[in-house]
gemmi code that builds the backbone of each chain (N, CA, C; Angstrom):
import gemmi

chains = {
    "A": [
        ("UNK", (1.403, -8.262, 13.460), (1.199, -7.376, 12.313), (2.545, -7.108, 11.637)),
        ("UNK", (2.573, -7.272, 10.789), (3.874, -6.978, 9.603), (4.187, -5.417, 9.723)),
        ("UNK", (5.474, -5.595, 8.559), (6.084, -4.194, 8.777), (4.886, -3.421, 8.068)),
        ("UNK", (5.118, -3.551, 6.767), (4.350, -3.286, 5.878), (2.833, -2.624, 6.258)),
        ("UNK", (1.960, -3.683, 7.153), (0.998, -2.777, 7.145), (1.133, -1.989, 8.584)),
        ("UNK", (1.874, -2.205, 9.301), (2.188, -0.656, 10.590), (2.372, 0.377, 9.853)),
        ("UNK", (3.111, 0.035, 8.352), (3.605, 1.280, 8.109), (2.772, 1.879, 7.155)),
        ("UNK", (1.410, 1.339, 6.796), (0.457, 1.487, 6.152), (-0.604, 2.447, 7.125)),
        ("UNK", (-0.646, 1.595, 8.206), (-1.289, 2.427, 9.028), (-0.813, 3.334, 9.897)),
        ("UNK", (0.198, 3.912, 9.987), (0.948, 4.749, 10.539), (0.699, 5.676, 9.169)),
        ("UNK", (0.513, 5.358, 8.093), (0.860, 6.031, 7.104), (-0.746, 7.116, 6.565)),
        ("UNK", (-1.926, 6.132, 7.146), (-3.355, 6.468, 7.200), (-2.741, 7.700, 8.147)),
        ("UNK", (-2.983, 7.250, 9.414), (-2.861, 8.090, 10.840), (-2.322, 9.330, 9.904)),
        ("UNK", (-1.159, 9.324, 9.520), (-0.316, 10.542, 9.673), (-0.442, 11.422, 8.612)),
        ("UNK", (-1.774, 10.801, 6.764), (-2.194, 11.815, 6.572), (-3.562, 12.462, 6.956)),
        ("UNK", (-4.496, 11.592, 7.980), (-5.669, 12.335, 8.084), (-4.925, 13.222, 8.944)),
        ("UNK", (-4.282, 13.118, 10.348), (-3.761, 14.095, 10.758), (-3.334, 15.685, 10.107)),
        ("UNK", (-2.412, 15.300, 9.348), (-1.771, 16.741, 8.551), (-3.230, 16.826, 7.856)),
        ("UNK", (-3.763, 16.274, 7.365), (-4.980, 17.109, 6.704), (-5.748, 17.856, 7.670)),
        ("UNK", (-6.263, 17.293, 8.438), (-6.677, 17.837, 9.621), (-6.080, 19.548, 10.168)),
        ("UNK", (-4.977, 19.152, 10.290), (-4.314, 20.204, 11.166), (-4.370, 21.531, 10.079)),
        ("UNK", (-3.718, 20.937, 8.466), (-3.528, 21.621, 7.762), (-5.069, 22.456, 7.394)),
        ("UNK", (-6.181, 22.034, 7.348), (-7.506, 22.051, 7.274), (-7.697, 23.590, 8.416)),
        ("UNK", (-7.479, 23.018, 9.438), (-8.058, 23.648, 10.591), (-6.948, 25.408, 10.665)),
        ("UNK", (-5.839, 25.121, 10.116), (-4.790, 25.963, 10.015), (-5.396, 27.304, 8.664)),
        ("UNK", (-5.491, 26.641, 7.849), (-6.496, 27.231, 6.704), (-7.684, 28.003, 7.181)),
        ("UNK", (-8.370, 27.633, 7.895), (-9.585, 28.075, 8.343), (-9.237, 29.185, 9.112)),
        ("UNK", (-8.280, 29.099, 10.250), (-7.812, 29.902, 11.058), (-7.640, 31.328, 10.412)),
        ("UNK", (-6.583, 31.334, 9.669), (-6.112, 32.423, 8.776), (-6.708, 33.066, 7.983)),
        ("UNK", (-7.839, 32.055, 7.053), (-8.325, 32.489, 6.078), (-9.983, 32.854, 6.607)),
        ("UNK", (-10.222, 32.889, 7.517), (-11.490, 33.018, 7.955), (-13.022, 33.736, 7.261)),
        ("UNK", (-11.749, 34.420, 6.087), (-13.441, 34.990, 5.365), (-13.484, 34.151, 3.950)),
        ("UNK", (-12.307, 33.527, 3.547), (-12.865, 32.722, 2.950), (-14.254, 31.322, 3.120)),
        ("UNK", (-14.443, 31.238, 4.390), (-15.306, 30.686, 4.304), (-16.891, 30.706, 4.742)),
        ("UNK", (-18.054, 30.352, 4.254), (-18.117, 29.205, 3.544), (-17.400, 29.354, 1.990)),
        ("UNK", (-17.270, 28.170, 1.224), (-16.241, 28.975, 0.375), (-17.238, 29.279, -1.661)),
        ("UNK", (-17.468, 30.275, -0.904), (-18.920, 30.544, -2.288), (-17.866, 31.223, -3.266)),
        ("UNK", (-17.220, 32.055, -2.888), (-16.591, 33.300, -3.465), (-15.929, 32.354, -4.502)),
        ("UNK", (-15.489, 33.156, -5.996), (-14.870, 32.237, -6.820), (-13.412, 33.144, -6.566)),
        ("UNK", (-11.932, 32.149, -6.285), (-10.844, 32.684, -5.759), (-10.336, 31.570, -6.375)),
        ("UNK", (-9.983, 31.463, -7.817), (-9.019, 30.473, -7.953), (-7.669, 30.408, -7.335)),
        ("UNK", (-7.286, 31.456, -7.388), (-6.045, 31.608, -6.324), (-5.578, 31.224, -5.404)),
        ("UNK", (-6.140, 31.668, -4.327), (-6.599, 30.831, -2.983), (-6.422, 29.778, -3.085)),
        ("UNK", (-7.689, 28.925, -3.733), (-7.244, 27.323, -3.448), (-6.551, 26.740, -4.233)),
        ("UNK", (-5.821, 27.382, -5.283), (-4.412, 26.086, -5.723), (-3.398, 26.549, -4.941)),
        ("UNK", (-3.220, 27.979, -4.746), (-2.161, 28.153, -3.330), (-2.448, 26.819, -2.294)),
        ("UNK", (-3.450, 26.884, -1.881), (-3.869, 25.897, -0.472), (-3.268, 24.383, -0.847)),
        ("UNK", (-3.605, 24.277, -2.634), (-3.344, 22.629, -2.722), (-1.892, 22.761, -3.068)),
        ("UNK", (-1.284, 23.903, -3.445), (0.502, 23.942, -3.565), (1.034, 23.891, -2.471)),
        ("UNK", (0.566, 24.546, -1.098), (1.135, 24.218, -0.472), (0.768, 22.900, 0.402)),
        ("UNK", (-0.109, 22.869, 0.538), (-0.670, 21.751, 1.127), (0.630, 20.039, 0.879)),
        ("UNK", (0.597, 20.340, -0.661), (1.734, 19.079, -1.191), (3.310, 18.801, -0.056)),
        ("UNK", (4.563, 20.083, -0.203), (5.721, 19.982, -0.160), (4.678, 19.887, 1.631)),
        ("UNK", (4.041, 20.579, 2.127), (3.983, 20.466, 3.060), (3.584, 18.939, 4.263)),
        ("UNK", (2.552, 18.512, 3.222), (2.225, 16.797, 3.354), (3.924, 16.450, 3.395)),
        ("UNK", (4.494, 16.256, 2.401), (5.386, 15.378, 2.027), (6.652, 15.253, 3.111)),
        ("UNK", (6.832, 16.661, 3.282), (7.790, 16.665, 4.139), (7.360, 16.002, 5.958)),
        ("UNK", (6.186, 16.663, 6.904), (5.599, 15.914, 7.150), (5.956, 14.251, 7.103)),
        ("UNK", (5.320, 13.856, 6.380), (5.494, 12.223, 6.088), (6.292, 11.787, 6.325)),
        ("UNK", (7.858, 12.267, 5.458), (9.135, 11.849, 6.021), (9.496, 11.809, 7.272)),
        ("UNK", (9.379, 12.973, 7.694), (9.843, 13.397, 9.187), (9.184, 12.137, 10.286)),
        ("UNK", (7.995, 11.892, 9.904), (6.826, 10.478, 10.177), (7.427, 9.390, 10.356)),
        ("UNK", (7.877, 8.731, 8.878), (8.527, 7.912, 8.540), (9.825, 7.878, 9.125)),
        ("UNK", (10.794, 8.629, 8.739), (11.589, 8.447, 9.957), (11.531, 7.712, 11.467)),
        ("UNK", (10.572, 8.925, 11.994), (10.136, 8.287, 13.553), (9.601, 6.691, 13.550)),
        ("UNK", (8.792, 6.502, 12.344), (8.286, 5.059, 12.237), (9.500, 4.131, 12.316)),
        ("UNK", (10.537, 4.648, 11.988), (11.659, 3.367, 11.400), (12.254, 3.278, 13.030)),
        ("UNK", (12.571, 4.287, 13.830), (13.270, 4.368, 14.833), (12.635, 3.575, 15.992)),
        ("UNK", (11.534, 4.034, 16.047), (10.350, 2.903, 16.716), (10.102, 1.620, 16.629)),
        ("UNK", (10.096, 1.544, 15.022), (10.004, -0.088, 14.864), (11.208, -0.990, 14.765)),
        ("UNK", (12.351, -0.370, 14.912), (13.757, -1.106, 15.186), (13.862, -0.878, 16.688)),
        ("UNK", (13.447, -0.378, 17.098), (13.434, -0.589, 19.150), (12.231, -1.804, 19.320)),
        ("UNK", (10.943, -1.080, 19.337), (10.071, -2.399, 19.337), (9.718, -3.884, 19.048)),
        ("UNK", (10.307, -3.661, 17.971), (10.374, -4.610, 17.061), (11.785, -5.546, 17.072)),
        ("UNK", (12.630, -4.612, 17.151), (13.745, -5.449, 17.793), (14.575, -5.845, 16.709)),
        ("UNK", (14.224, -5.563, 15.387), (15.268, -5.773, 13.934), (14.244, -4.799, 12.832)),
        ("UNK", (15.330, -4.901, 11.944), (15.656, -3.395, 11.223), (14.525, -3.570, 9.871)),
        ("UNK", (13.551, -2.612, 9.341), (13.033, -2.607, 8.694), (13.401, -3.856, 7.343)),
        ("UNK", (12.811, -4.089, 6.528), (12.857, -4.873, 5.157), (14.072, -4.012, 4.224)),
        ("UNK", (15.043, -4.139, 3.722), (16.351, -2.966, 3.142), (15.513, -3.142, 1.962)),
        ("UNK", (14.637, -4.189, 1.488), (14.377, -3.701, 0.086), (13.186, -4.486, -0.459)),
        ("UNK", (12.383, -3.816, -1.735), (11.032, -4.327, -1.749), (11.113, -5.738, -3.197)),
        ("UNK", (10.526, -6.965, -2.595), (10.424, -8.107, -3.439), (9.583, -7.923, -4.441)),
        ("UNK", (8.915, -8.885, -5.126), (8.238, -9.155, -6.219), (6.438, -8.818, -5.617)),
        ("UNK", (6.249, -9.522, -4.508), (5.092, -9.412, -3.650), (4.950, -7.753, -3.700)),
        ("UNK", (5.927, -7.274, -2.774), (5.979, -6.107, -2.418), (5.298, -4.736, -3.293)),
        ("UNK", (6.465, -4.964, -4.704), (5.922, -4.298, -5.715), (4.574, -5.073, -5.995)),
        ("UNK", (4.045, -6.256, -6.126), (2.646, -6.272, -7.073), (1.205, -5.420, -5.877)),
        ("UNK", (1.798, -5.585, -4.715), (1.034, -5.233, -3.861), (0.741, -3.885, -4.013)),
        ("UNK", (2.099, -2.954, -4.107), (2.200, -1.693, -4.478), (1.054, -1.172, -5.341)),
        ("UNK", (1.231, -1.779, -6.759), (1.217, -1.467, -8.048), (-0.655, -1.662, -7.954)),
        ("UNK", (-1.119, -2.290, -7.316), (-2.530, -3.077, -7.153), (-2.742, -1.646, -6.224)),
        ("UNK", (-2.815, -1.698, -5.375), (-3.006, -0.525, -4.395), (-2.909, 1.001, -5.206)),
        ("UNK", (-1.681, 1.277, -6.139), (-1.865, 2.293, -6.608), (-2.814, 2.755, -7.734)),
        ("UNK", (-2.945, 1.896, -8.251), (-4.385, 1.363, -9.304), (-5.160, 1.686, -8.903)),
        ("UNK", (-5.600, 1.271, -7.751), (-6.822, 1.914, -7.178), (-6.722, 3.106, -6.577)),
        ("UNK", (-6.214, 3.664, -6.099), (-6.032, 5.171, -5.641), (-5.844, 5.654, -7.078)),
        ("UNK", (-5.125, 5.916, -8.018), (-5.359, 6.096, -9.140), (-7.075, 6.240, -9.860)),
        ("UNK", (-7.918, 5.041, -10.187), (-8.762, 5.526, -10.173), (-10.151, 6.114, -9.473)),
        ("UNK", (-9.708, 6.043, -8.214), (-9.837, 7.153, -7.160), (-10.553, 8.235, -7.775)),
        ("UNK", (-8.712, 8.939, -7.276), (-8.353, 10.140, -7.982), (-8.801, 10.779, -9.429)),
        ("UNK", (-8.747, 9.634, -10.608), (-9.646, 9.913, -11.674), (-11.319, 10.688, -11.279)),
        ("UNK", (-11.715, 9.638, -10.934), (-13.456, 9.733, -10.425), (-13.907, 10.672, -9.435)),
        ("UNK", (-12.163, 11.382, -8.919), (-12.781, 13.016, -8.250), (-12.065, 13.382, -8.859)),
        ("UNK", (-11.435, 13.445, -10.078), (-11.344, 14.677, -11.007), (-12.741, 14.899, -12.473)),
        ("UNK", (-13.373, 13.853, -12.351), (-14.633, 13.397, -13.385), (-15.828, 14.269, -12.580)),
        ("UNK", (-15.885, 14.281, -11.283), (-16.896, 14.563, -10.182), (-16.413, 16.009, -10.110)),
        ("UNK", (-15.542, 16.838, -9.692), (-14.683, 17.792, -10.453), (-15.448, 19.066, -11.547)),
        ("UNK", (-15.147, 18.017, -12.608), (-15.020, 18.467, -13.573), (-17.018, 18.493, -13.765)),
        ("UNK", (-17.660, 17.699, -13.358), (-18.949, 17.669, -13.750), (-19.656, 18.676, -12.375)),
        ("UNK", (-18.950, 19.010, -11.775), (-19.181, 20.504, -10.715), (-19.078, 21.701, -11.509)),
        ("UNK", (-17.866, 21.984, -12.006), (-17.795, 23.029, -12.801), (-19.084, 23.049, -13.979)),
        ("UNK", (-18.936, 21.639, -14.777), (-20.090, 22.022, -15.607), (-21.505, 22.505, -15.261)),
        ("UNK", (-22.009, 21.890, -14.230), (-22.941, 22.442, -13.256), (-23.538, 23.792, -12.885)),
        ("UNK", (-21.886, 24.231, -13.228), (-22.176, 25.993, -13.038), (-22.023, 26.191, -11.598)),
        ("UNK", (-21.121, 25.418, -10.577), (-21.290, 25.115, -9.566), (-19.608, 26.022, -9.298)),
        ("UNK", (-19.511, 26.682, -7.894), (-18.540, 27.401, -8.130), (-17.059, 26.694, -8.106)),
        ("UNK", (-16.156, 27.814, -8.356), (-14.987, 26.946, -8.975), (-14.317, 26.533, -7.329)),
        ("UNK", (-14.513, 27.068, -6.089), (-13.967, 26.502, -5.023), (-14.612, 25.238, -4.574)),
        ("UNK", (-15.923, 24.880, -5.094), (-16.369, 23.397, -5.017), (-15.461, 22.111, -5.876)),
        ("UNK", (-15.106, 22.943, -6.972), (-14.246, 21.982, -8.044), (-12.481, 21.647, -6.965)),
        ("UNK", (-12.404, 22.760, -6.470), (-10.807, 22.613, -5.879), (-11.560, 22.091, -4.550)),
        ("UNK", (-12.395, 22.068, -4.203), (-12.687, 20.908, -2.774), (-12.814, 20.144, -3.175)),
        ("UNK", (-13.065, 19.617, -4.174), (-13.711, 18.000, -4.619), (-11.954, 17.611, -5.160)),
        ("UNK", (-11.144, 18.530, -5.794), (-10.001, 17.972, -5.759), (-9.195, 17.423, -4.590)),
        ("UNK", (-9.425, 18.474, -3.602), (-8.503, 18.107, -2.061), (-9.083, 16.833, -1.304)),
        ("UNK", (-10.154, 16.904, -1.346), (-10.893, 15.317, -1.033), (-10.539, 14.311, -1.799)),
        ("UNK", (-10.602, 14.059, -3.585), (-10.804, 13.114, -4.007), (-8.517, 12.748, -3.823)),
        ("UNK", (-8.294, 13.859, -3.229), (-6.345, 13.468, -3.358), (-6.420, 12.541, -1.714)),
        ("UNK", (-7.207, 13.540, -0.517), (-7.000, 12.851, 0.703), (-7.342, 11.111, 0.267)),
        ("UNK", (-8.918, 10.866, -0.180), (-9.402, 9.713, -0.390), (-8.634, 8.692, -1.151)),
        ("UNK", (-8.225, 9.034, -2.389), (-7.072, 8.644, -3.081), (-5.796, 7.762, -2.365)),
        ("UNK", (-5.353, 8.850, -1.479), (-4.491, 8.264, -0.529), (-4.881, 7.114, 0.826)),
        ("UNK", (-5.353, 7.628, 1.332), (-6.051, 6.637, 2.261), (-6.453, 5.528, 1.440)),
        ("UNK", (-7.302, 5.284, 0.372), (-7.602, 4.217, -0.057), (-6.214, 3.322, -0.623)),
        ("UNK", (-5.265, 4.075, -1.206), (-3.898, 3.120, -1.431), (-3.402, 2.708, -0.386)),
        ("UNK", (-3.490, 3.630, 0.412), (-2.751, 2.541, 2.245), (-3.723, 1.408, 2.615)),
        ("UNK", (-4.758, 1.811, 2.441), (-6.155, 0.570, 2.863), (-6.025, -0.283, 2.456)),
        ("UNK", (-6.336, -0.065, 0.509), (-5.712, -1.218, -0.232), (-4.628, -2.584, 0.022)),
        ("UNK", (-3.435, -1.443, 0.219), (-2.371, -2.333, 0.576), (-2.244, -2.981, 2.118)),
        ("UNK", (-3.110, -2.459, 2.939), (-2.974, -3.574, 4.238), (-4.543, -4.612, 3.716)),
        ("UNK", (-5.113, -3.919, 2.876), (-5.923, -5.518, 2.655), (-5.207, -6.684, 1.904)),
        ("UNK", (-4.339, -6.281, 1.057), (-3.832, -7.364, 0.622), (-2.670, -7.831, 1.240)),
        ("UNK", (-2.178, -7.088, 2.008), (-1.181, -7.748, 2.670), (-1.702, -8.589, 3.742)),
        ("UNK", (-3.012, -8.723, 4.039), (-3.314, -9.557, 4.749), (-4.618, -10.792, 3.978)),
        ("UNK", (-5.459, -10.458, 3.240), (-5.833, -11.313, 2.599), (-5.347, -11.841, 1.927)),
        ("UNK", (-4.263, -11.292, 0.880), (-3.267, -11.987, -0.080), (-4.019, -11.581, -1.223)),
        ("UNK", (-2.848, -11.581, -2.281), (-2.692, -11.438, -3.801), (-3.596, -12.948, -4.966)),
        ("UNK", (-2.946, -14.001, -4.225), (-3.657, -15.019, -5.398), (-4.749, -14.967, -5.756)),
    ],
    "B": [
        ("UNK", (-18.084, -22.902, -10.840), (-17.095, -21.943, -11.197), (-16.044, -22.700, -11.087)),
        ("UNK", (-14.894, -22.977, -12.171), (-13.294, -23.483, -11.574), (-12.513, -22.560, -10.625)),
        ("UNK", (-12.040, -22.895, -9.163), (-11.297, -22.397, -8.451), (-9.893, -22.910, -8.638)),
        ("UNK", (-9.200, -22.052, -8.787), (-7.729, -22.770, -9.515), (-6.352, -22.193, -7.733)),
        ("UNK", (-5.935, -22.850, -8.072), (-5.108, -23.213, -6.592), (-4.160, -23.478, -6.484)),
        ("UNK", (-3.112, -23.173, -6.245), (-1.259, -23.175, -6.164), (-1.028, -23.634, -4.764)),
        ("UNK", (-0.972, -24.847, -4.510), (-0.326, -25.460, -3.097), (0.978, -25.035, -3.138)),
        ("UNK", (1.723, -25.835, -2.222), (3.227, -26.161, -2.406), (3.388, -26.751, -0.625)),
        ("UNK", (4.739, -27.586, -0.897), (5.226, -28.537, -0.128), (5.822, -27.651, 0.674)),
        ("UNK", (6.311, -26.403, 0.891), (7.289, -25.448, 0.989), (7.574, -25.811, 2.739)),
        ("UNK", (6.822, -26.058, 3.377), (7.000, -25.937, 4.800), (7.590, -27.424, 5.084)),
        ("UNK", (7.226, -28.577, 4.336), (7.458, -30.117, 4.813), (9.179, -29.830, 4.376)),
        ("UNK", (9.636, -29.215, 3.154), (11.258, -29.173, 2.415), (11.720, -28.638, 3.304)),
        ("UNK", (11.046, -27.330, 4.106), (12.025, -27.020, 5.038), (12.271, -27.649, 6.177)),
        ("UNK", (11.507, -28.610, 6.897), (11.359, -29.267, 7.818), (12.690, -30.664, 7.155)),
        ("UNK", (12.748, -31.125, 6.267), (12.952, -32.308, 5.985), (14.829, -31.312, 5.344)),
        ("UNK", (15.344, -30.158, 5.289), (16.334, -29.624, 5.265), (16.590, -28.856, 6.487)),
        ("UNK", (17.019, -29.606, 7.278), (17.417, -29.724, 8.606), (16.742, -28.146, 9.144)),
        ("UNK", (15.420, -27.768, 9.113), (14.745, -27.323, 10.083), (14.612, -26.221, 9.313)),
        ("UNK", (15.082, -25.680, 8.138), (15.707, -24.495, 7.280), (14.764, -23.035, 7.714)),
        ("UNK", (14.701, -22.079, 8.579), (14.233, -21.221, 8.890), (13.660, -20.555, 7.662)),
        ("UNK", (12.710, -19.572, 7.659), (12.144, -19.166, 6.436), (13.068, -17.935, 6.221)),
        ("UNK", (13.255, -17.421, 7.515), (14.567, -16.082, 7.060), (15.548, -16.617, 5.976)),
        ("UNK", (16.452, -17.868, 6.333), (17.276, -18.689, 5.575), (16.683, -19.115, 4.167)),
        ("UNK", (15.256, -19.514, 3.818), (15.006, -19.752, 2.578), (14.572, -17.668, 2.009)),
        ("UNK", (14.226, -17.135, 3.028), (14.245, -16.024, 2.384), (15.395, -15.691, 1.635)),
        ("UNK", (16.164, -15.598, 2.552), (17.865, -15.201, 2.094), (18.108, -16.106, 0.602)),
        ("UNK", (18.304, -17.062, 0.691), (18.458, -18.004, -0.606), (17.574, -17.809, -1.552)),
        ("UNK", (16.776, -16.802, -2.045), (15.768, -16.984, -3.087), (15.800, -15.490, -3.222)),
        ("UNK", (16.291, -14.532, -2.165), (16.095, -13.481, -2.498), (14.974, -12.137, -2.058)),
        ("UNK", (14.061, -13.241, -1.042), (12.537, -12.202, -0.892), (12.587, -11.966, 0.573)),
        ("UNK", (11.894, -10.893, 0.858), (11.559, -10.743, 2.140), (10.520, -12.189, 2.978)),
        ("UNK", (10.964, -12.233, 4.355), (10.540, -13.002, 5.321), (9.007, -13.541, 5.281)),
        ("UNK", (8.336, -11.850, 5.344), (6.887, -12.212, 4.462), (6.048, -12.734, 3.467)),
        ("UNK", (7.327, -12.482, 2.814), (6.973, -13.156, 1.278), (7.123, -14.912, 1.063)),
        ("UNK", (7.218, -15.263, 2.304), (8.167, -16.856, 2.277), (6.836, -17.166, 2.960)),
        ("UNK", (6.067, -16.234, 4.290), (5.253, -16.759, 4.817), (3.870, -16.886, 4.219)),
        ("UNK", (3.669, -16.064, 3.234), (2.742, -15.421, 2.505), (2.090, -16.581, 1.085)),
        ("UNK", (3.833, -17.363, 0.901), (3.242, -18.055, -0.112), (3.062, -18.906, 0.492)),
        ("UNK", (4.019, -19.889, 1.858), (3.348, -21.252, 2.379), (1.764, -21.172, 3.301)),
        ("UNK", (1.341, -19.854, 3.404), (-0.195, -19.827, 3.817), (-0.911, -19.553, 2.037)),
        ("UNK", (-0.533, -19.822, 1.334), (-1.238, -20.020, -0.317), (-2.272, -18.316, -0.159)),
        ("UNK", (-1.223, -17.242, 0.279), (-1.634, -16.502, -0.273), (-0.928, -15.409, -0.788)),
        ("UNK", (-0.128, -16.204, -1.214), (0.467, -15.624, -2.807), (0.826, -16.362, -3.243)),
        ("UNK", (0.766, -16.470, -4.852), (1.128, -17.584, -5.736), (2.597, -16.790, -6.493)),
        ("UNK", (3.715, -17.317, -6.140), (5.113, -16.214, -6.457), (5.069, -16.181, -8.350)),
        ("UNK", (6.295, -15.733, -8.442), (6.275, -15.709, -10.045), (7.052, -17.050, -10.496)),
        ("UNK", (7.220, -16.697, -11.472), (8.037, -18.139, -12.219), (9.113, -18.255, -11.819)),
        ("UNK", (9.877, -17.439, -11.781), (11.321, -17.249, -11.640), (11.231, -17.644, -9.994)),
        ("UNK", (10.618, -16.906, -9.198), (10.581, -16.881, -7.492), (10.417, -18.573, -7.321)),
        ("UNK", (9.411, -19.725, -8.351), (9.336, -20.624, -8.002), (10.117, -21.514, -8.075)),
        ("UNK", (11.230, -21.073, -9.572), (11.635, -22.333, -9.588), (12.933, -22.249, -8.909)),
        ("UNK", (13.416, -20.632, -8.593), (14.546, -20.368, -7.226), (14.717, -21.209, -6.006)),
        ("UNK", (12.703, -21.220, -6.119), (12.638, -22.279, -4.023), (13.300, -23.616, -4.867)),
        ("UNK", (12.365, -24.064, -6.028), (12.948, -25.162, -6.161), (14.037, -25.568, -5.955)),
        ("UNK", (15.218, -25.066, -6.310), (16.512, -25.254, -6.986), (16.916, -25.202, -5.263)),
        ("UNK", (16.609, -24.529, -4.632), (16.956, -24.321, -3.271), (16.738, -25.950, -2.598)),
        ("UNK", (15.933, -26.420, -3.331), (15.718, -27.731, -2.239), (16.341, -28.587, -2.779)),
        ("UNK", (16.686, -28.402, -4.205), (16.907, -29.799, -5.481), (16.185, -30.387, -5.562)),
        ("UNK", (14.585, -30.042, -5.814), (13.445, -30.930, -6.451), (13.128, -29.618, -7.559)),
        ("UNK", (12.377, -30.801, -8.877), (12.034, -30.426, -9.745), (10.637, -29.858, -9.227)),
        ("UNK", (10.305, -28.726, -10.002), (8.895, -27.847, -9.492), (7.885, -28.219, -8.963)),
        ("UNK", (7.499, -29.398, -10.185), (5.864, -30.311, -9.721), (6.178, -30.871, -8.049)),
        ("UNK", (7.384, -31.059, -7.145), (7.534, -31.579, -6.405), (7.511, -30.587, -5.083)),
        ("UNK", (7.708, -28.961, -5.526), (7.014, -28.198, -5.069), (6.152, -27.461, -4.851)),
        ("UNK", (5.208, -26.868, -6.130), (4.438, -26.779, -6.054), (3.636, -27.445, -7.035)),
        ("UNK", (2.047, -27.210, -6.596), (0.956, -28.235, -7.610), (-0.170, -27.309, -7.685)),
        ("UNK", (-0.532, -27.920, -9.288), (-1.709, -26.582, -9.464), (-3.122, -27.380, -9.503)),
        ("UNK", (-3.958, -27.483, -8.400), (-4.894, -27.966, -8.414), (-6.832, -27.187, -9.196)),
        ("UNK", (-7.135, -27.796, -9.463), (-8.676, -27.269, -10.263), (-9.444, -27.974, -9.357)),
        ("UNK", (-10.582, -26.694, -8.563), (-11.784, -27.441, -8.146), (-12.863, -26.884, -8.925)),
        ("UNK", (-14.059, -27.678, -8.953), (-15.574, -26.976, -8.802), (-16.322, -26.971, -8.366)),
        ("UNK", (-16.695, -25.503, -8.453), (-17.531, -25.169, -6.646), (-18.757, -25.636, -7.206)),
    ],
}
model = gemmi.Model(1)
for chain_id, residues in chains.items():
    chain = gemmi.Chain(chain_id)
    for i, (resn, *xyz) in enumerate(residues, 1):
        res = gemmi.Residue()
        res.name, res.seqid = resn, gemmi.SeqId(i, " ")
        for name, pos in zip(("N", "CA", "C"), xyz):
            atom = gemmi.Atom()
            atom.name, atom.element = name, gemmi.Element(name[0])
            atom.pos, atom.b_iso = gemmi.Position(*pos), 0.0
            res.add_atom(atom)
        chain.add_residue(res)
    model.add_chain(chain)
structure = gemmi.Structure()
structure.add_model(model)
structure.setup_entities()
């Protein structure tokens, strides 16, 4: 298995995890928010503000460990820099998480019209961002193994 | 349907340039390791520039590395 997709799937792993944890952490604290009927716009863009620096940082800290691991295991030092492949692979993968992400902000947005409450609209956001993501890591270990042509 | 198809010689040039490792044609063209293995399993067809780099790397003119074949299924 290539660098690329370990680090794809290391990269799955490590956001269902933080979602997870972050999920279950939410619940903990916030316990009367749920089920989540009540309309609290507040609440949940707090949850998705923090939720972000908090993913991100996370990740790094991840990534890191990924690099340290896979230069012991592996026995030589990550790729120093991304080719022509690399980027189209990227760019293909983000496309699709992209319109993802569109089609749960469309799904979203046709909740609210619904008359459906506004913490369904900010769940359908936090899902259609997890899905979003996962599907660009997916993406990109499918083509890194089926190929581009 | 036309299935259109980008071979290339890429593995016989390196064999026939004294054994030329793909790290080594990586290095000379510029791309990662994968990317060397990726196009001699024809699944990636590189860019223009990436092709005619291998070329120049072997000193054959393009058609002598790669070939663009048409089938129909």
């Amino acid at each position: 298995m290539s660098y690329h997709e370990q680090k794809s799937i290391v990269s799955i792993i490590s956001t269902v995890l933080i979602f997870v944890f972050y999920a279950l952490y939410v619940l903990q604290k916030y316990p009367h928010k749920f089920p989540p009927s009540a309309a609290d716009p507040g609440f949940w863009a707090a949850v998705i503000l923090i939720l972000i620096p908090i993913s991100t940082a996370a990740k790094i800290i991840i990534s890191i460990i990924f690099h340290s691991i896979y230069r012991t295991m592996a026995g030589e030092k990550e790729p120093s820099f991304s080719d022509e492949r690399d980027r189209l692979i990227e760019l293909k993968a983000t496309r699709i998480s992209h319109w993802i992400f569109v089609f749960g902000f469309l799904l979203a947005m046709g909740a609210l019209s619904l008359k459906m409450p506004i913490s369904t609209m900010f769940l359908i956001f936090i899902f259609s961002g997890l899905v979003s993501d996962l599907s660009g890591e997916i993406s990109q270990i499918y083509f890194y193994r089926r190929g581009t042509s | 349907m036309a299935v259109h198809q980008i071979s290339n010689n890429i593995r016989t040039l390196r064999f026939h340039r004294g054994e030329m490792t793909q790290q080594q044609l990586a290095k000379a063209v510029g791309v990662t390791r994968q990317t060397i293995i990726a196009i001699e399993s024809a699944k990636y067809s590189p860019s223009l520039e990436l092709a005619f780099r291998i070329a120049r790397v072997f000193e054959k003119p393009l058609e002598e590395v790669f070939s663009y074949e048409e089938e129909n299924e």
